[in-house]
Each structure stands twice: as C-alpha cells, then as structure tokens.
C-alpha positions in Angstrom: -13.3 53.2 -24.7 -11.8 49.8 -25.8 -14.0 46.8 -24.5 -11.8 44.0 -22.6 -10.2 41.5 -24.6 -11.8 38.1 -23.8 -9.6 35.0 -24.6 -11.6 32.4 -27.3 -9.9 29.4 -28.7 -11.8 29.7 -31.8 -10.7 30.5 -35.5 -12.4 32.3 -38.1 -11.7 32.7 -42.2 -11.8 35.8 -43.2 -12.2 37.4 -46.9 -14.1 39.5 -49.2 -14.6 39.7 -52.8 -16.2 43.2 -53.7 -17.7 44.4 -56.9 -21.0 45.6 -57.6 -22.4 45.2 -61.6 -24.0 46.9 -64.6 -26.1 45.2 -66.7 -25.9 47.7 -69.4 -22.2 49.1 -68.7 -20.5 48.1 -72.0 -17.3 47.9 -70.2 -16.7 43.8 -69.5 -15.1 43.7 -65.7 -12.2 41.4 -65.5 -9.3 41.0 -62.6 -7.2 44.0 -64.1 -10.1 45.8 -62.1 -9.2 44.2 -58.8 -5.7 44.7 -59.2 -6.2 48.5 -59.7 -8.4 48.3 -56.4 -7.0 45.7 -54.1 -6.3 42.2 -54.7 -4.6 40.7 -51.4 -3.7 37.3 -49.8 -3.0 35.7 -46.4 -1.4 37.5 -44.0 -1.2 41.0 -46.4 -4.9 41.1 -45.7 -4.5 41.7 -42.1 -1.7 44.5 -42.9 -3.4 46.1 -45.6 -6.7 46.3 -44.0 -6.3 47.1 -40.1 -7.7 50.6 -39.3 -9.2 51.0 -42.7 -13.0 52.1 -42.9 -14.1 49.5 -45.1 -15.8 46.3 -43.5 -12.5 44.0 -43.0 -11.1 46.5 -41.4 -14.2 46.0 -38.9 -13.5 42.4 -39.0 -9.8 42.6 -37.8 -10.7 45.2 -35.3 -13.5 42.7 -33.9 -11.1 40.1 -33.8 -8.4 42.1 -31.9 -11.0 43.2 -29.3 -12.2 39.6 -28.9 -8.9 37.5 -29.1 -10.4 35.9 -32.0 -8.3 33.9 -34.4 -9.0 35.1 -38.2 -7.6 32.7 -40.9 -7.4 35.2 -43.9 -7.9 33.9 -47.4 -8.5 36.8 -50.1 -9.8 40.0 -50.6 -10.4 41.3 -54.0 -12.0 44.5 -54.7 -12.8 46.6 -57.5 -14.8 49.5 -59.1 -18.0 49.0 -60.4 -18.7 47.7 -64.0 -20.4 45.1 -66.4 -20.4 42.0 -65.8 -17.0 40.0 -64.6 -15.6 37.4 -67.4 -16.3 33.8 -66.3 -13.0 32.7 -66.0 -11.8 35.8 -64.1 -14.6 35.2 -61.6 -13.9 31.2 -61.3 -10.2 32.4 -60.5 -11.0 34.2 -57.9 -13.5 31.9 -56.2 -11.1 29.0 -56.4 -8.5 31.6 -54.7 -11.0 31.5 -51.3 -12.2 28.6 -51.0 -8.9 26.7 -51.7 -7.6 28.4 -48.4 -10.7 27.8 -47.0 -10.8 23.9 -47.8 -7.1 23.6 -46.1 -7.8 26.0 -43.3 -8.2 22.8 -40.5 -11.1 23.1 -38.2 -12.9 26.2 -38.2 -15.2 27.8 -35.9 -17.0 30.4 -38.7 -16.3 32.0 -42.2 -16.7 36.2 -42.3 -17.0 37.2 -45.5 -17.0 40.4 -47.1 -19.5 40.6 -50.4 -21.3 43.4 -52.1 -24.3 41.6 -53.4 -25.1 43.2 -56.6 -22.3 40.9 -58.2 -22.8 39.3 -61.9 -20.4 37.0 -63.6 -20.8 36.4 -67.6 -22.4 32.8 -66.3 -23.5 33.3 -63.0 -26.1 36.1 -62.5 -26.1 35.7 -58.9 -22.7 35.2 -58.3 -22.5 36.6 -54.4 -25.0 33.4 -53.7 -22.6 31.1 -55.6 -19.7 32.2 -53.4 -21.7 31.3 -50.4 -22.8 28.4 -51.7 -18.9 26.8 -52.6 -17.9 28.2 -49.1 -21.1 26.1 -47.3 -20.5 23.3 -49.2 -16.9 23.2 -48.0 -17.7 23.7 -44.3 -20.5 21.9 -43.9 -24.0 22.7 -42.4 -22.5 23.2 -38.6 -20.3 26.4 -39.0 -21.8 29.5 -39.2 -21.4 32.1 -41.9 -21.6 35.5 -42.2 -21.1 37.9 -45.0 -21.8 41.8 -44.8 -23.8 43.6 -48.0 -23.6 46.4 -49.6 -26.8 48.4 -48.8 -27.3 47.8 -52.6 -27.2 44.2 -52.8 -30.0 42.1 -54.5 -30.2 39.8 -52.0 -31.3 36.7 -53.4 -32.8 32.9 -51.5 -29.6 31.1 -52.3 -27.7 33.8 -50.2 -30.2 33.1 -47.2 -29.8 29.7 -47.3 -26.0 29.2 -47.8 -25.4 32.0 -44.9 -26.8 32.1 -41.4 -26.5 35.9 -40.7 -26.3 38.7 -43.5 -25.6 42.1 -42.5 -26.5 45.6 -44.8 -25.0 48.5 -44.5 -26.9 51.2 -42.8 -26.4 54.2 -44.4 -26.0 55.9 -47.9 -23.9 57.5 -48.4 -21.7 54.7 -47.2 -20.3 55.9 -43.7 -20.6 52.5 -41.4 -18.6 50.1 -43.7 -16.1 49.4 -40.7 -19.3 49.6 -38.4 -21.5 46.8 -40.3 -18.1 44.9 -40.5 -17.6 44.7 -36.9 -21.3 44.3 -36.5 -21.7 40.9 -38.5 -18.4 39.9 -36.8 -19.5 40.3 -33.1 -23.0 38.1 -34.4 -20.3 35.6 -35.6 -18.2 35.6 -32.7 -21.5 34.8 -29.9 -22.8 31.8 -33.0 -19.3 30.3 -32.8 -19.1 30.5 -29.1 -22.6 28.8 -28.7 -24.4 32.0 -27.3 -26.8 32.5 -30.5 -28.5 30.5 -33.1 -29.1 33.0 -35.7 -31.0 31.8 -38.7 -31.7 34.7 -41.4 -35.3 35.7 -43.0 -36.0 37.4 -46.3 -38.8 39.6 -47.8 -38.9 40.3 -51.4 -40.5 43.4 -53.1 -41.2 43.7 -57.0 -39.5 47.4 -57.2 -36.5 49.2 -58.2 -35.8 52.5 -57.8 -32.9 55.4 -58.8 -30.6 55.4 -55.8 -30.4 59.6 -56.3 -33.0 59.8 -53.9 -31.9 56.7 -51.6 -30.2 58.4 -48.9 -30.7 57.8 -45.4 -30.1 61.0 -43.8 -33.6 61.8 -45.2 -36.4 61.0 -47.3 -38.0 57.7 -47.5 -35.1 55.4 -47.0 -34.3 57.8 -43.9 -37.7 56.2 -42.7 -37.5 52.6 -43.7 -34.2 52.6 -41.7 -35.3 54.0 -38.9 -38.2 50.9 -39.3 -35.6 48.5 -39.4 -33.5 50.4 -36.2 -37.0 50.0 -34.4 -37.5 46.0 -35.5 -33.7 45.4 -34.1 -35.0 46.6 -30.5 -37.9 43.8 -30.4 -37.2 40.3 -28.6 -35.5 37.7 -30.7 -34.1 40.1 -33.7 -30.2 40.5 -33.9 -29.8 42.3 -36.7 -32.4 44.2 -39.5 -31.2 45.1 -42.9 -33.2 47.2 -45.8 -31.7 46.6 -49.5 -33.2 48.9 -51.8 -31.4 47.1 -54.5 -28.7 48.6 -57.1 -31.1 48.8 -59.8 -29.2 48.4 -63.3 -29.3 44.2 -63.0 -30.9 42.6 -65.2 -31.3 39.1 -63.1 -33.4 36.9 -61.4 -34.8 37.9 -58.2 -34.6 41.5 -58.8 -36.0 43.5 -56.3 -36.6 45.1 -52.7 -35.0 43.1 -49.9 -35.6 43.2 -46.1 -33.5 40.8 -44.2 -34.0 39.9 -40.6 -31.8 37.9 -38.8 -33.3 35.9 -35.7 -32.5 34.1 -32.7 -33.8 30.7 -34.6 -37.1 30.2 -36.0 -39.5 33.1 -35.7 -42.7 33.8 -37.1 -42.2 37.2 -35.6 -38.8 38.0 -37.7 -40.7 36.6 -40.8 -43.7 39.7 -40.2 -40.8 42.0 -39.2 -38.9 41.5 -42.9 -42.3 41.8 -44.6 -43.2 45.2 -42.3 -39.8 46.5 -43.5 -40.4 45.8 -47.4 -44.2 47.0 -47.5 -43.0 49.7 -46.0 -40.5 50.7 -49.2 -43.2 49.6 -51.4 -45.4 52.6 -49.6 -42.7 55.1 -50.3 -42.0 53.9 -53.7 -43.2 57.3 -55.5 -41.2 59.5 -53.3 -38.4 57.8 -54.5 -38.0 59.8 -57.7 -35.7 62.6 -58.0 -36.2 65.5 -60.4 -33.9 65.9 -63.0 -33.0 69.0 -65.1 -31.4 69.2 -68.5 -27.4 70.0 -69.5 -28.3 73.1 -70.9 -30.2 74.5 -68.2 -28.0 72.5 -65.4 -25.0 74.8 -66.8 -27.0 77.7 -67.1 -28.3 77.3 -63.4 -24.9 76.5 -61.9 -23.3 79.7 -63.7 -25.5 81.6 -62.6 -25.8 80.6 -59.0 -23.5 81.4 -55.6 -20.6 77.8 -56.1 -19.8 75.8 -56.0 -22.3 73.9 -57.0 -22.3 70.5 -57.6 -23.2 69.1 -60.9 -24.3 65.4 -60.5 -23.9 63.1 -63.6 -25.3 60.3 -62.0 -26.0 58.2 -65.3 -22.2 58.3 -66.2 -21.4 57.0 -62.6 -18.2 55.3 -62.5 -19.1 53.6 -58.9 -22.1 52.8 -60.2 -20.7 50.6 -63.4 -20.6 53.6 -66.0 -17.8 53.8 -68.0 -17.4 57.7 -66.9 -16.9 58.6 -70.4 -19.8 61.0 -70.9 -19.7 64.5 -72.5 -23.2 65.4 -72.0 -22.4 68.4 -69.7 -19.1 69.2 -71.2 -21.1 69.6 -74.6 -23.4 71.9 -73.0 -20.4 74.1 -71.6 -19.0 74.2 -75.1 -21.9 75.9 -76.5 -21.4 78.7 -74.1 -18.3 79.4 -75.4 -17.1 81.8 -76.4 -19.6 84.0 -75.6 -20.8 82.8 -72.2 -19.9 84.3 -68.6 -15.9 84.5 -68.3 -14.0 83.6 -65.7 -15.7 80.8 -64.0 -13.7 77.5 -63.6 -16.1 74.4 -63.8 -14.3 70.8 -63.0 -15.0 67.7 -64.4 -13.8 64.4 -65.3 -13.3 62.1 -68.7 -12.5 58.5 -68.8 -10.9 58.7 -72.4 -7.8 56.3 -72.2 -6.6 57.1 -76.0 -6.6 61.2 -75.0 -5.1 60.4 -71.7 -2.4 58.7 -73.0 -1.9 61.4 -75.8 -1.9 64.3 -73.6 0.7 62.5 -70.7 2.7 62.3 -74.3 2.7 65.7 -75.7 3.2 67.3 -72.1 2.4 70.5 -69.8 2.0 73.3 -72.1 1.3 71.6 -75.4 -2.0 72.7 -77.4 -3.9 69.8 -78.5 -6.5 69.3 -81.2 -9.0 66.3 -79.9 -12.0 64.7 -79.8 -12.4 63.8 -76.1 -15.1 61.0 -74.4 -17.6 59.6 -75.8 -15.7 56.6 -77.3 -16.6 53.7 -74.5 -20.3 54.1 -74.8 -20.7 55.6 -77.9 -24.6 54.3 -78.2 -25.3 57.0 -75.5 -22.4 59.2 -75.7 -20.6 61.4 -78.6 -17.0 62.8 -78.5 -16.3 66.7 -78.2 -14.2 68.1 -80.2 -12.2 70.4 -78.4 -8.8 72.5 -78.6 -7.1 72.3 -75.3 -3.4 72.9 -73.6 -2.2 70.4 -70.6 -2.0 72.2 -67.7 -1.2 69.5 -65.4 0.0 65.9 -65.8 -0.7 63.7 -62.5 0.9 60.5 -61.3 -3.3 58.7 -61.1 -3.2 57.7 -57.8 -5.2 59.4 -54.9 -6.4 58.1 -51.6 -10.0 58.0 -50.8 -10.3 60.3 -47.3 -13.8 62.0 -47.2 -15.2 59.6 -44.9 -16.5 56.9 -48.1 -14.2 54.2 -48.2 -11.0 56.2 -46.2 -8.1 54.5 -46.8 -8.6 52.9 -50.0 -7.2 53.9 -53.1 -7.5 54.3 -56.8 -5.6 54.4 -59.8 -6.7 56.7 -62.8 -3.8 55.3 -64.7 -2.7 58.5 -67.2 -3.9 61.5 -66.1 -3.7 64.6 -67.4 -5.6 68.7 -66.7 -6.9 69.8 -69.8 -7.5 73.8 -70.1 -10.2 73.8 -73.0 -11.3 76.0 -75.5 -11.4 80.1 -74.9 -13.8 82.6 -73.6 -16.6 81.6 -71.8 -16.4 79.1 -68.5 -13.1 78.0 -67.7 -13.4 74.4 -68.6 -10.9 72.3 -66.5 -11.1 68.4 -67.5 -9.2 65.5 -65.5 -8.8 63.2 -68.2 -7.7 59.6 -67.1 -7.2 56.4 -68.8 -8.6 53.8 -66.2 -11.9 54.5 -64.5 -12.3 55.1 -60.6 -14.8 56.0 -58.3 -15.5 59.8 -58.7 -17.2 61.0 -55.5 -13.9 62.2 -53.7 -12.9 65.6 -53.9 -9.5 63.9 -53.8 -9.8 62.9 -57.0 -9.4 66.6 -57.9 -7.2 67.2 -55.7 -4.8 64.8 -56.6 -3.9 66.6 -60.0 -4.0 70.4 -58.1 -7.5 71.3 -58.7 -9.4 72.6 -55.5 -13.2 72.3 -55.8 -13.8 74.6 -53.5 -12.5 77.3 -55.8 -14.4 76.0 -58.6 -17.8 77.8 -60.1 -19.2 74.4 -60.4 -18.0 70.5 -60.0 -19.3 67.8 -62.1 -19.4 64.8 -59.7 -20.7 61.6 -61.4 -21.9 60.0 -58.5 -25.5 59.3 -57.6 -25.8 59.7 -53.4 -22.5 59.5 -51.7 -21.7 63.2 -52.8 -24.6 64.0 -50.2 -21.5 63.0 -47.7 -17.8 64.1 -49.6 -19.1 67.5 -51.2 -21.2 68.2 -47.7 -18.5 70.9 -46.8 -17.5 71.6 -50.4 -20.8 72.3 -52.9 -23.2 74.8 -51.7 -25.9 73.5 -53.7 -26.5 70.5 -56.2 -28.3 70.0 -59.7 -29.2 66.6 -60.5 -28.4 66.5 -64.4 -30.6 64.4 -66.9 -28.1 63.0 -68.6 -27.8 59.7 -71.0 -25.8 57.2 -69.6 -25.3 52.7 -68.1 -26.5 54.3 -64.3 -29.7 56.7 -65.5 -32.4 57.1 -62.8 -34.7 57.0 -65.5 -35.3 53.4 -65.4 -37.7 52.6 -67.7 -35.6 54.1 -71.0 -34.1 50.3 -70.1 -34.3 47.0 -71.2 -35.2 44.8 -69.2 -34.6 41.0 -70.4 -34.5 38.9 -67.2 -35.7 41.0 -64.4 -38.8 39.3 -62.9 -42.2 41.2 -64.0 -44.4 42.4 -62.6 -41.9 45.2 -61.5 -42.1 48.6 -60.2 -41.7 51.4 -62.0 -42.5 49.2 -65.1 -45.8 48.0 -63.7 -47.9 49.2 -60.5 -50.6 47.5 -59.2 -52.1 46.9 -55.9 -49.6 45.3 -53.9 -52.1 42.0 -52.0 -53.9 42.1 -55.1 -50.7 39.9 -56.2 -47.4 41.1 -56.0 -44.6 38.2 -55.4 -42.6 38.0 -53.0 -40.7 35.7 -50.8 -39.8 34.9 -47.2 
C-alpha cells in the first residue's frame, strides 16, 4: 500500500559513486569501468534510476512518497577491480561535490557508496568523499550514505557522516530496501524529528565471504543480533560489515555500526555486542573447498546442474575473470571422459574475443584462451574450438541482484571446444562483468538449466540467482585475486594482529575502536 505523500519544503542532494576494490587484482580500475556500468548526471539520474533495485532507486522512491526535493549530482558505478587511478578518482569526486557546492541551501546529502573503495592515493577513498562533501556543507546538515554490506568501514566515514546504513543481506536482495531506509532516517534529521549520531566497533578479522550469507550460518545469526539491537530504545538503525576481505588498508577489519538517537552509551555496548559476536563465529566462517579435478569429476558425475563456483576468479569481487583452472581440468577429460554433457563457463580473454567475433560463426580456431590478465596465478589453455555463437555483450541483470542494471562484455563470442568428452561451451568476452546472472548465459543462447554443470565465478550471491537453476554447488579451490584462502596473501598494510593470520584471546588485547 503506498503511504500518503506528506508535503516538506526541504531539498536533498543525491548521488552515488560505487566500486568495491582488489588489492591484489592486477587489473588497474579507471572511469572506462564506470562508463561500461553507469556513469550519469543531473536530472538522467532520476530517469535512469527510478524503479531500479539498486539503492538510488530507494532514494527517489523515498523522495516521491515524502514530497521530498532531491538535487541529483552524479552516480558512477562500476564492476569490481584494483585499485582506481588517482586522477580518475579525483575526476569523479570533483564531479559531486561541484554540484554539491552550487546546489543553494540544502536540507541533507544521500549518498550512495560501497565502502570497500581504494584509489591509487587514497586507501580509504569512501571516507575521503564524505569528508569533501562535509566540508562543503558544513557541520549542520545531515549526511547519509548507504554501504555495501562489504564495506570496511573506517573512523573518518563515522565522523564525516551522521547515519550509515549496511545492507542487510547477502546475497544482495535489499539494495532498493537499505536505500529507502537511510533516506527515510534522512528525511525525519532534516525535518528536526531525530538527532542521529553514528557509533563504530572495530574487530581485527577477515574472513572469505563463501560462507557470509545471511540466509544461514553465522552471519544469518549476527544479523538477526543486529535486527534484535534495532528493536531497543534509542537505536535507528544497526548494521554488521563483515568486510570485503582482499584490502590491503588501514583499518581493516570487522565493523558493527549503530546509529543512535544522539549520544548513547547504550548504542556504543550494542556495536561492540554485534562485533564480539562475529569474532565468536569467526571459525565457522570457513568454507570447504575441493580441487578442479575432483570438482569436475563430482559435477559429472552428479544429477545438474550443478554449480561450479570459481570464487577466486570472481569478477564482482575484483578478479580479472580470466582463470582456466576448471577449464584445464575439463580438458584432461577429454577425449576420453563422459560424452555428451554440456558444462558452461566464462573467459575474460579480450585478444580471443576479439579474434573469434573476427573469424565468425562456424570458423575452427586454434588458441590459447585465458590466462593472460593474471598470468602469476593463471596459465592459457590451448584449445581447438569452432564459434558457435557471436553475441552483441550486453545483458540486463534480472535475478533479483542488482535488477535493472546492466553490463557490457564488450566482444563476445560461444566457443564449442575440443572433442569427445564434456561438451565444453565457453562465453568468451573482452571486457569483464559481474558473473552471477544466469543472464549472462542467456544473453549469447545458452540455458543453464540444460547444462550438466555451470561454472559461476561468484562467491555468495549465486546462493540467490542459481536458487531455481543449480541443484547442487561445489566450491572449487582454485588460484585466483578473490581466494577464500586468505592467508596464501600478502598482506603489507592491513593492521596486525589480524584474524586468520593471528588468533589470540580477544580482551587479552585485541584493538578495536568505538
């Protein structure tokens, strides 16, 4: 039912600048990643974005339910990846708050961020944003910016914003939600009615996001903490971050955020319930993980599809997607292995991309494929394929992740390799996207639900696309910039001591902050 529309004279900027980073991706992120995503300004923010599921869709439906003026300055948005080039990441900052600085008298600045953002010079470049934005506005209009449940959330965030709003679940299904969430918290500390004032507990961990969902599990139960601590006196909102682990940056860590009505002792021992809480779990975390060889073997063998997870290679995750760990393990089952079971997967190769769109449906091709974008953790495959397919790279995200937005693969072509043995189908696309869709398959004729087995690279949000599609799902220990096994990393400027790298007793010494 839609609420009543109340009539406020007050005006709110509106924006978002969305990337989450890899530490050890060796792909550099630059703006030619925003403008594959979404890179928008003024008034094409409002049409681009109303009735999407992501959070400024939330925003503008807010606004429309409330009357509330938004003032829209830029949204940018792009995959996941290393970290953004300095000048590229300057450009877009001076984008938002230039708007912002000639916006007139506002009433409150809604801001979309991930959290997990790193520029070449700035390692905690979501708190820089807030920072230029409160500097602008001055200490008397509230801000409030919505996180990916991944961010590292950091002290200079909590004290540029007043209110900071996570995600909820994961896989990602209440973007819109936590939008208009953080929006309505806006609206009543623009209109007087709250004086929110945000509270942060730090814990020294990281841990693999595989096993991070919170339909179940231990983050199922430090959510449901959180839900509880939103019910008490005085708390607005209550967020858990468990942190997108492959930064390398200050501050790394565990976050529980509580958001207050104004000082309170009792929202500081609420945050620091929520993070001991994760640090009690921190074990169950781990998700087991079983070789390519015996992944392949398993998923043959077993009643498909099944879903083949090459998390490590996770393209949302900031891997370059170029990985042929699985696809070299299918190749040594040919041409001898079972016959006649189709197993999908994906290649970011931009040089066979391009030569495949070239040579056309029905050529044979002699290539080495992957391997070429990473190629300290990943080797080509030398393969003999024909194109099946050639697509046009664009799909439309529409499994209940992200719906609405959409992605370019650039050249994309279906690759039919080898013979005998599984029946090897490879989307090979020049630009990387986010791979947990089944649209992505779909886009270039490929049903997954016909398929044997579907190699998703994709940590947790699978759990939610491939519900109705994979039967059952083999985590696959695989090399790669995203590996749950964290500790084959290096570490340079992460703070120490840090979980999994070091345990101890936890008020025998372990930092934190409020």
């Amino acid at each position: 039912m839609r609420l009543p529309v109340r009539s406020l004279s007050v005006r709110i900027v509106v924006g978002g600048l969305m990337q989450e980073s890899n530490s050890f991706s060796p792909i550099r992120a630059d703006l030619d990643g925003f403008r594959r995503g979404y890179l928008a300004f003024g008034s094409d923010i409002l049409e681009q974005f109303r009735g999407r599921g992501a959070e400024i869709g939330g925003f503008i439906a807010a606004a429309d339910c409330e009357g509330v003026e938004l003032v829209p300055t830029v949204a940018a948005g792009a995959s996941s990846a290393g970290h953004l080039a300095a000048t590229d990441f300057q450009w877009l900052v001076e984008r938002l708050v230039e708007v912002i600085r000639g916006a007139g008298q506002l009433d409150g600045c809604l801001l979309a961020l991930h959290g997990a953002w790193v520029a070449e010079d700035e390692p905690d470049a979501d708190g820089y944003v807030l920072e230029r934005v409160r500097e602008i506005v001055g200490p008397s209009v509230p801000i409030a910016a919505t996180l990916d449940i991944h961010a590292n959330v950091t002290r200079r965030m909590v004290e540029a914003a007043d209110i900071l709003v996570g995600y909820q679940t994961y896989p990602h299904v209440d973007m819109r939600e936590t939008g208009e969430r953080a929006a309505g918290l806006l609206f009543r500390a623009a209109r007087g009615e709250i004086h929110p004032r945000t509270y942060l507990r730090k814990m020294p961990m990281i841990v693999p996001p595989e096993n991070s969902q919170t339909t179940d599990g231990p983050m199922a139960e430090v959510e449901s903490l959180a839900r509880e601590v939103e019910r008490r006196p005085g708390i607005l909102s209550a967020s858990a971050f468990p942190v997108q682990p492959w930064l390398d940056v200050p501050e790394l860590g565990f976050g529980a955020v509580v958001v207050a009505e104004g000082a309170s002792d009792a929202a500081r021992s609420a945050a620091d319930e929520i993070a001991r809480a994760a640090w009690a779990a921190r074990e169950r975390f781990l998700v087991p993980l079983v070789s390519p060889d015996e992944a392949v073997a398993r998923a043959l063998a077993a009643e498909g599809p099944v879903a083949l997870i090459d998390s490590a290679d996770g393209t949302s995750s900031g891997a370059p997607g170029d990985s042929t760990a699985i696809l070299h393990a299918l190749l040594r089952l040919q041409p001898c292995g079972p016959t006649g079971k189709v197993v999908l997967l994906t290649v970011v190769d931009p040089e066979s991309a391009r030569a495949a769109v070239a040579a056309g449906v029905g050529s044979k091709l002699e290539m080495l494929l992957g391997g070429k974008l990473d190629p300290e953790r990943h080797r080509p495959a030398e393969i003999s394929a024909v194109v099946e397919r050639i697509g046009d790279g664009h799909f439309t995200f529409s499994a209940g992740v992200g719906d609405g937005l959409t992605a370019d693969m650039g050249a994309t072509a279906v690759l039919k390799i080898g013979e005998g043995g599984p029946d090897i189908r490879a989307v090979v696309m020049e630009k990387a996207v986010a791979c947990y869709d089944p649209a992505l398959y779909r886009s270039v004729g490929l049903e997954p639900r016909e398929a044997q087995a579907i190699v998703v690279k994709s940590p947790t949000n699978h759990r939610w696309t491939y519900r109705d599609v994979a039967r059952s799902t083999i985590y696959v220990d695989a090399p790669g910039a995203a590996t749950p096994r964290l500790t084959s990393l290096s570490y340079r400027r992460a703070p120490r001591p840090l979980y999994p790298f070091d345990d101890w007793e936890l008020d025998a010494g372990a930092p934190g902050s409020s």
